[in-house]
C-alpha positions in Angstrom: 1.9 2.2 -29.3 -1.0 4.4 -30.8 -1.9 7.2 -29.1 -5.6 8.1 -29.9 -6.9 11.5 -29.5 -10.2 11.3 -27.2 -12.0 14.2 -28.9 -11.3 12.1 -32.5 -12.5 8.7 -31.5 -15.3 10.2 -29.6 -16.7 12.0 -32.5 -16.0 8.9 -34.5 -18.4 6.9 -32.4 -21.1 9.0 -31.2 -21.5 11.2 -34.6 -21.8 11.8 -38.0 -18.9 9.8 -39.3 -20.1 6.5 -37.7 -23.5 6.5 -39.1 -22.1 6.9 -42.8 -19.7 4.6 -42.1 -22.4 2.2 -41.2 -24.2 3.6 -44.1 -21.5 2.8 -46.2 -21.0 -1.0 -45.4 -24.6 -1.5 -45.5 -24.7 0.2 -49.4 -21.5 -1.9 -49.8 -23.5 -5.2 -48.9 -26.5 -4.8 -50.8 -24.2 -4.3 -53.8 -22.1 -7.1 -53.2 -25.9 -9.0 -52.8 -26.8 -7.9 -56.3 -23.4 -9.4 -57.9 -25.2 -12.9 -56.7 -27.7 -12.9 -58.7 -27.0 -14.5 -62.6 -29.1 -14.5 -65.5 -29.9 -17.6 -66.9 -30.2 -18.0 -70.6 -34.3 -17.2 -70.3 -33.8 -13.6 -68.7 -34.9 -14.9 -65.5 -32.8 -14.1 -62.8 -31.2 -16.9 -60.0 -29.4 -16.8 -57.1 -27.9 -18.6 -54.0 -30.8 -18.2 -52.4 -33.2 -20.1 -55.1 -30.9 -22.5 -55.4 -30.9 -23.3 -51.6 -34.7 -23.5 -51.9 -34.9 -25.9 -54.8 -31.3 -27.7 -53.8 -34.1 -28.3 -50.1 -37.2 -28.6 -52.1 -35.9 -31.3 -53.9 -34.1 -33.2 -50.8 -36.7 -32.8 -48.2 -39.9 -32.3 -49.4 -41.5 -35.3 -50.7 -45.7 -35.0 -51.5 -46.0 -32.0 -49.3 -44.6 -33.8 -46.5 -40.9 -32.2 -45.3 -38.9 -35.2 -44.2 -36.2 -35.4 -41.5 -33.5 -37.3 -43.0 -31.0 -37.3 -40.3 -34.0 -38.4 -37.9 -34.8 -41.3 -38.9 -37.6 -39.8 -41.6 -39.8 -38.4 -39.1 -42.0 -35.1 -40.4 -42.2 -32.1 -37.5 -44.6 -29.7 -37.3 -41.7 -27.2 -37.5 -40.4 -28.6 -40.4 -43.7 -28.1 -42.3 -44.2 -24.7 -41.1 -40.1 -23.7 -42.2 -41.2 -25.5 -45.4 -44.5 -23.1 -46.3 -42.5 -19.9 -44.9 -39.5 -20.6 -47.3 -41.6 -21.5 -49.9 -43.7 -17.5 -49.3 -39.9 -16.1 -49.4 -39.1 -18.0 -53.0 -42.5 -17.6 -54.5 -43.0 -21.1 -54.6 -46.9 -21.0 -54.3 -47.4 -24.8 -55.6 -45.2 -26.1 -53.3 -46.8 -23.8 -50.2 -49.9 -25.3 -50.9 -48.8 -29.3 -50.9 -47.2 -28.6 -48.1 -49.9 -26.6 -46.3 -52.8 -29.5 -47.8 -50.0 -32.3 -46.3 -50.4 -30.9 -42.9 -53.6 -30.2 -42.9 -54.4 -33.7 -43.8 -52.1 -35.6 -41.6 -51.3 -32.8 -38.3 -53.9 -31.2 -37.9 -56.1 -31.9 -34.2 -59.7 -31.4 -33.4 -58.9 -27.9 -31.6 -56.8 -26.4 -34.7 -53.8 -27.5 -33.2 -51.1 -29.6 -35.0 -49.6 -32.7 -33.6 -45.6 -32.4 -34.0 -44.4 -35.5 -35.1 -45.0 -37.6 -37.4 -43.8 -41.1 -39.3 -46.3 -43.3 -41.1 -48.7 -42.2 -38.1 -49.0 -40.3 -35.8 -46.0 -40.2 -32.9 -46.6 -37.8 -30.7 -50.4 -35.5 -30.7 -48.7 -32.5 -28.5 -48.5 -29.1 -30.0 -45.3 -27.2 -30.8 -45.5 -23.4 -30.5 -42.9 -23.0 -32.7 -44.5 -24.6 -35.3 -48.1 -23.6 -34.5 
């Protein structure tokens, strides 16, 4: 059995010692993030996170247009809109702007609304909030 002083844990968690070691863990994480990142033979610098982009990029998006695989290859509003936003988080300006040109083409309604889904045609003309 441990027997805890009260006065101890109480500074512990309502004082100086907490916040540092929050402090600390956080500092410990972002260095543990920087021992990601490798150089490739150019200088430029990758990580797990480009990877996942291009690894997605690569799978997904096809002409601008993010395709569902496990559904049958239906394109979402939300998908497109995942697509641009992790494309503004890589950098990946050429493949924002397929995907942005894709939806605009093939989504978008008469009141600046995009229809959610999509195969060949369009499925269903409702609006998604989360994508719009």
């Amino acid at each position: 059995m441990v027997i805890v002083n009260r006065s101890i844990s109480s500074k512990i968690f309502n004082g100086k010692i907490l916040r540092l070691l929050i402090l600390f863990f956080v500092l410990l994480g972002l260095y543990c993030w920087q021992g990601l990142s490798i150089a490739s033979p150019g200088g430029q610098k990758f990580n797990d996170l480009d990877g996942l982009w291009n690894y997605y990029n690569y799978t997904y998006i096809s002409g601008g247009r993010v395709v569902s695989l496990d559904e049958g290859g239906i394109t979402t509003s939300e998908g497109q809109s995942y697509a641009m936003l992790r494309a503004v988080w890589s950098g990946d300006r050429e493949t924002f702007d397929s995907v942005w040109a894709w939806t605009q083409k093939n989504l978008l309604r008469l009141d600046n609304l995009f229809s959610w889904k999509w195969k060949n045609t369009i499925l269903d003309k409702n609006a998604a909030t989360d994508a719009d």
